[in-house]
C-alpha positions in Angstrom: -25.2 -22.1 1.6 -24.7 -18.4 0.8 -21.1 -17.1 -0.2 -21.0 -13.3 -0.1 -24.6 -12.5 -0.2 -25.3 -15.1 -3.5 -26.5 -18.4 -3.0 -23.6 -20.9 -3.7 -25.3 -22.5 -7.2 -26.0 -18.7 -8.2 -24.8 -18.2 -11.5 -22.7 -15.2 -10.5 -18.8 -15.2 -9.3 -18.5 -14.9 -5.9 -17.4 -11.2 -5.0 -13.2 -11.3 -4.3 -13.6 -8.6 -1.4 -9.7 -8.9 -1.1 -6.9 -6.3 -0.1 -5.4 -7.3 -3.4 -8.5 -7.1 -4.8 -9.7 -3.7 -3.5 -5.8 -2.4 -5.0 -6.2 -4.0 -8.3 -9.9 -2.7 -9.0 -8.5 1.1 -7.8 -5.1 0.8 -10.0 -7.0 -0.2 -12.6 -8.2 3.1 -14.2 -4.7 5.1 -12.9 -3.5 7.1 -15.7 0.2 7.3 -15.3 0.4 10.6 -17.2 -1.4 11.9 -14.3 -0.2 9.9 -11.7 3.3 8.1 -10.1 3.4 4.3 -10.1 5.1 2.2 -8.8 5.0 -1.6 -7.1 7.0 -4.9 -6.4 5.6 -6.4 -9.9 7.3 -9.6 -10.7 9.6 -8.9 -7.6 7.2 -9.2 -5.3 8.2 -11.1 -1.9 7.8 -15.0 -1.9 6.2 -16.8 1.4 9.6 -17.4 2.9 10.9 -13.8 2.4 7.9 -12.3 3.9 8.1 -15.0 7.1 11.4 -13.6 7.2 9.8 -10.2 8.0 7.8 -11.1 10.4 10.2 -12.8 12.2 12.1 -9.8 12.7 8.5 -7.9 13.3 8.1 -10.4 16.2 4.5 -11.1 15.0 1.9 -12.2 12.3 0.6 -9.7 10.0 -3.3 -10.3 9.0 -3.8 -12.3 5.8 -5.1 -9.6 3.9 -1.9 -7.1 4.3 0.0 -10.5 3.5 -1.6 -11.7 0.4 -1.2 -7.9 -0.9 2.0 -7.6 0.0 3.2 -11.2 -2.0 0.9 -9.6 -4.8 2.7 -7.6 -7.9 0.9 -4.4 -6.1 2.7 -5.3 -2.6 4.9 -2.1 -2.3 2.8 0.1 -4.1 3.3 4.3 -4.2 0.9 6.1 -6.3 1.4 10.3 -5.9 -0.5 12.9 -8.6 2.3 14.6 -10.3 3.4 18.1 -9.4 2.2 19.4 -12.7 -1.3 17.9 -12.0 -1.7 18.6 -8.3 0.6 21.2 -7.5 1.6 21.3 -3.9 -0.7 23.7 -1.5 0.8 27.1 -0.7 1.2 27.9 2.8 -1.7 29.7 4.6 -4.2 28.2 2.0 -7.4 26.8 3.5 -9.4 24.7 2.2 -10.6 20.5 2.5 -8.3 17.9 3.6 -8.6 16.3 0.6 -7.0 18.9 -1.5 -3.7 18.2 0.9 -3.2 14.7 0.4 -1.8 13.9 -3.3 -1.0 10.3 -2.8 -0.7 6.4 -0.9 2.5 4.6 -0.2 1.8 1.4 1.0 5.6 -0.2 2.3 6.6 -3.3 0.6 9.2 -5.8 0.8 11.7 -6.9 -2.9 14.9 -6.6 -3.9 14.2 -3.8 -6.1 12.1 -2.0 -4.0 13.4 1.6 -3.2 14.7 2.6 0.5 12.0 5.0 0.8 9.1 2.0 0.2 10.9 -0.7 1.6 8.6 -2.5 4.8 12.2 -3.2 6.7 14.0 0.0 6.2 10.4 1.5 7.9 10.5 -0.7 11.0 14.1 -0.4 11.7 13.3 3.2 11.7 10.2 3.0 13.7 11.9 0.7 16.5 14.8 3.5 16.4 12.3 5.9 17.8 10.9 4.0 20.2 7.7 1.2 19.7 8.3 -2.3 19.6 4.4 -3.8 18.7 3.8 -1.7 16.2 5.0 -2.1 11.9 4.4 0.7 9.8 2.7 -0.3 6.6 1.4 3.2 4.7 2.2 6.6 4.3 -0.6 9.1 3.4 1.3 11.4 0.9 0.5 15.3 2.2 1.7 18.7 1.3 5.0 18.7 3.2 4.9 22.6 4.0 1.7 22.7 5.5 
């Protein structure tokens, strides 16, 4: 039998290729003098609460988003600060990378803020308009350009 690539009696872990994972191993090395953090933590959503969203989503979110989200790094935001990544001046050219200074990935807890919160975004959303679709992340930009 072969689990991730290793044969099962290898001596080596299997891999955890995970969306919680994948979050962990990148906030592992944030420095939060240079960067914004924040996430559910112990607040994270339990089972029930998160059905509860779904129910009002009207369907079943994949497994991966799910585990994250129940995770202490559900409901994660991480931006470079203005004094480390200063915003792009207008008219400046240059690669999309240098416009995109963070990742808000919405999450659901009682102390999560309005602007991160999973249901705040799809009442929004369904305001404008779709009805099959749940926002889940935010690509943090240069707001002027």
């Amino acid at each position: 039998m072969i689990t991730n690539g290793a044969p099962a009696d290898s001596a080596q872990p299997a891999l955890d290729t995970s969306a919680k994972a994948r979050m962990w191993a990148a906030l592992g090395p944030v420095e939060v003098d240079l960067f914004e953090v924040y996430s559910a933590g112990p607040d994270a959503p339990t089972e029930d609460e998160f059905a509860a969203y779904e129910t009002e989503l009207g369907f079943r979110l994949p497994d991966d988003f799910r585990d994250l989200s129940m995770s202490s790094v559900g409901g994660v935001y991480v931006c470079a600060r203005e004094e480390v990544w200063p915003e792009g001046v207008e008219g400046y050219v240059g690669p999309a990378w240098t416009f995109l200074r963070g990742l808000m990935v919405f999450g659901i807890s009682v102390e999560m803020p309005d602007w991160l919160d999973l249901r705040l975004r799809l009442r929004e959303a369904r305001e404008r308009g779709p009805s099959n679709f749940a926002p889940v992340f935010k690509l943090i930009r240069n707001p002027r350009l």
